[in-house]
C-alpha positions as CSV (number, residue, x, y, z in Angstrom):
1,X,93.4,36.1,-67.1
2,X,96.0,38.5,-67.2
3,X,96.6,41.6,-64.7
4,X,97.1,43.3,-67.8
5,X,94.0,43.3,-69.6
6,X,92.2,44.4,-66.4
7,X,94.1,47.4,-66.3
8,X,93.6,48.0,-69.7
9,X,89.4,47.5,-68.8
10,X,89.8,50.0,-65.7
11,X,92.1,52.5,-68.2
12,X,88.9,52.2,-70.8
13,X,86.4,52.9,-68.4
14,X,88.6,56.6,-66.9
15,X,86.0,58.6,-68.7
16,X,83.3,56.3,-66.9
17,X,84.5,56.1,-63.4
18,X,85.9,53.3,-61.4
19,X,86.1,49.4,-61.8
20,X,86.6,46.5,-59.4
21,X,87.4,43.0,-60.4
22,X,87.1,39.8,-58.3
23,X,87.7,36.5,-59.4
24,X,84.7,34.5,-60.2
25,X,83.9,31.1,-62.3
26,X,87.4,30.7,-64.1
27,X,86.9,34.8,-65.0
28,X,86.5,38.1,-63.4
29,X,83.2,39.9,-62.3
30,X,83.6,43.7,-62.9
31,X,81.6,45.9,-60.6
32,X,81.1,49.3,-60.4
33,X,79.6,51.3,-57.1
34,X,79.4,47.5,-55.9
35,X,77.2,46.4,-58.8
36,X,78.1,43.8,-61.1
37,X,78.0,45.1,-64.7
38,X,80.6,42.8,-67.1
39,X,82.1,39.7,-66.8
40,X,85.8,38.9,-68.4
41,X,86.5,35.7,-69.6
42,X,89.6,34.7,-71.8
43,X,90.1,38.2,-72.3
44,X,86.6,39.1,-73.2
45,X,84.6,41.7,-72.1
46,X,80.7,40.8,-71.7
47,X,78.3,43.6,-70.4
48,X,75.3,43.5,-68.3
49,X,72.2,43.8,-71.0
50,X,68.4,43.6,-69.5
51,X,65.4,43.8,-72.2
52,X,65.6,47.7,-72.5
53,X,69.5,47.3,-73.3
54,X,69.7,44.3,-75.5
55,X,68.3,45.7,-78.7
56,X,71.2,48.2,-78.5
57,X,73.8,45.5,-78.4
58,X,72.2,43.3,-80.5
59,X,72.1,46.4,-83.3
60,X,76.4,47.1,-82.5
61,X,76.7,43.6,-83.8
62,X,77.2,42.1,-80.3
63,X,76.6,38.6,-79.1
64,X,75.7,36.4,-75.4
65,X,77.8,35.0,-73.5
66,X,77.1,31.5,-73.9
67,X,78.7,28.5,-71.4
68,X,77.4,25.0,-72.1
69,X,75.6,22.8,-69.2
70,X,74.8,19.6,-69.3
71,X,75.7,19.5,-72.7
72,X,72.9,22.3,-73.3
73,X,74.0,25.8,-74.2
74,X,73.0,28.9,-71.3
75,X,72.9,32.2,-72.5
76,X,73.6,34.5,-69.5
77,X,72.6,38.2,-69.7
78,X,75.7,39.3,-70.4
79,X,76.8,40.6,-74.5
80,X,79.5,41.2,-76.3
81,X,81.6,45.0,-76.5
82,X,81.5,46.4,-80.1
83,X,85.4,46.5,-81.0
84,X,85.4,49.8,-81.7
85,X,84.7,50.3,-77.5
86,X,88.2,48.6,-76.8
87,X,90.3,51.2,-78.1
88,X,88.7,54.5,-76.6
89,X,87.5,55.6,-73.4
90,X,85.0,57.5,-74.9
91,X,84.0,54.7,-77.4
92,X,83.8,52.5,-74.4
93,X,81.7,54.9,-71.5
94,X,78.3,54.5,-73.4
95,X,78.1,50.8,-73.4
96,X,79.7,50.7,-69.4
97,X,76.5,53.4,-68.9
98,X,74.3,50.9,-70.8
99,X,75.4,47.8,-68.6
100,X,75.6,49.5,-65.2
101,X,71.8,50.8,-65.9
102,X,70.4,47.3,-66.5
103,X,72.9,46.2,-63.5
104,X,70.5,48.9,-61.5
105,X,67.4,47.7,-62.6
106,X,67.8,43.9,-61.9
107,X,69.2,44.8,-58.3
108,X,66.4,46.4,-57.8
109,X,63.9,44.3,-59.5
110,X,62.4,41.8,-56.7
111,X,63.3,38.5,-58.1
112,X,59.6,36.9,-59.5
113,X,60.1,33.5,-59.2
114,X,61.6,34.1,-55.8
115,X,58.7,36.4,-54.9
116,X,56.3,33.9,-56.1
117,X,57.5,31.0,-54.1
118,X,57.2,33.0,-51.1
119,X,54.2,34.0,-51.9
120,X,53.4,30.5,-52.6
121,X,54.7,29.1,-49.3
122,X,53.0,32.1,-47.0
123,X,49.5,30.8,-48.3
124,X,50.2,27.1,-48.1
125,X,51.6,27.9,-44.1
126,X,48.5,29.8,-43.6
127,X,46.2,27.2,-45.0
128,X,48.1,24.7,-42.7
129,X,46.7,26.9,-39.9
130,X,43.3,26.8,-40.7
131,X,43.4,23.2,-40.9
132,X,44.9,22.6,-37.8
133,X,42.3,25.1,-36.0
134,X,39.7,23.3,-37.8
135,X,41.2,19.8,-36.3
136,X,41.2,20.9,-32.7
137,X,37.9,22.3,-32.7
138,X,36.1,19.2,-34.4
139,X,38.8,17.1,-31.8
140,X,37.4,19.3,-28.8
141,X,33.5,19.0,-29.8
142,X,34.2,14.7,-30.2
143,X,35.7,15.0,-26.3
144,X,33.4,13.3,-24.0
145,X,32.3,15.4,-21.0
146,X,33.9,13.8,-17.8
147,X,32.0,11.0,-16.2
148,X,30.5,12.3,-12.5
149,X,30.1,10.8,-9.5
């Protein structure tokens, strides 16, 4: 990846505000106030999309970023710039805007399948409780009463 075309991403983005870069997965992550909204790869710009923002790329004609796994393709929520977005600042700030609001809302979204596991796990942990209360106390009744003398 070249220095160059990083500075020409921070130059697009002056009517935006500032950009970051940091080296990430054989490309760049691009942040803005410390959020991640694009990812650079071979010299391609792919911005953050969530529902709410992907009909708006999808309609500019832009595509997903798409790696292949295990021989199976993975589309990451990441799109496309229209081309018309690389030559002007002012082309470019809407679909920076569009990206960093849908990098907002997923860093403030609690993860669900996270959330669920925990959830999960609290409930099995606390039904591992009960059990074990339920043990002892039928263990305790079963105890014989010391012999006396």
């Amino acid at each position: 990846m070249s220095e160059a075309f990083i500075a020409h991403l921070r130059d697009l983005a002056s009517a935006f505000g500032a950009l970051s870069a940091r080296s990430m997965f054989g490309g760049h992550g691009v942040y803005h106030d410390g959020v991640m909204i694009a990812l650079v790869i071979d010299e391609a710009v792919y911005l953050k999309v969530d529902p709410q923002t992907e009909p708006r790329f999808r309609a500019a004609g832009c595509e997903p970023f798409v790696y292949t796994r295990q021989r199976k393709p993975v589309e990451l929520s990441f799109w496309s710039v229209p081309e018309s977005a690389m030559d002007s600042p002012q082309d470019m700030k809407p679909w920076l805007a569009l990206a960093y609001q849908a990098a907002l809302r997923k860093a403030n979204a609690a993860p669900p399948k996270k959330a669920k596991a925990r959830k999960a796990a609290a409930k099995h942990a606390a039904a591992k409780k009960v059990v074990a209360k339920k043990i002892t106390a039928k263990n305790a009744s079963r105890r014989k009463p010391p012999a006396r003398d």
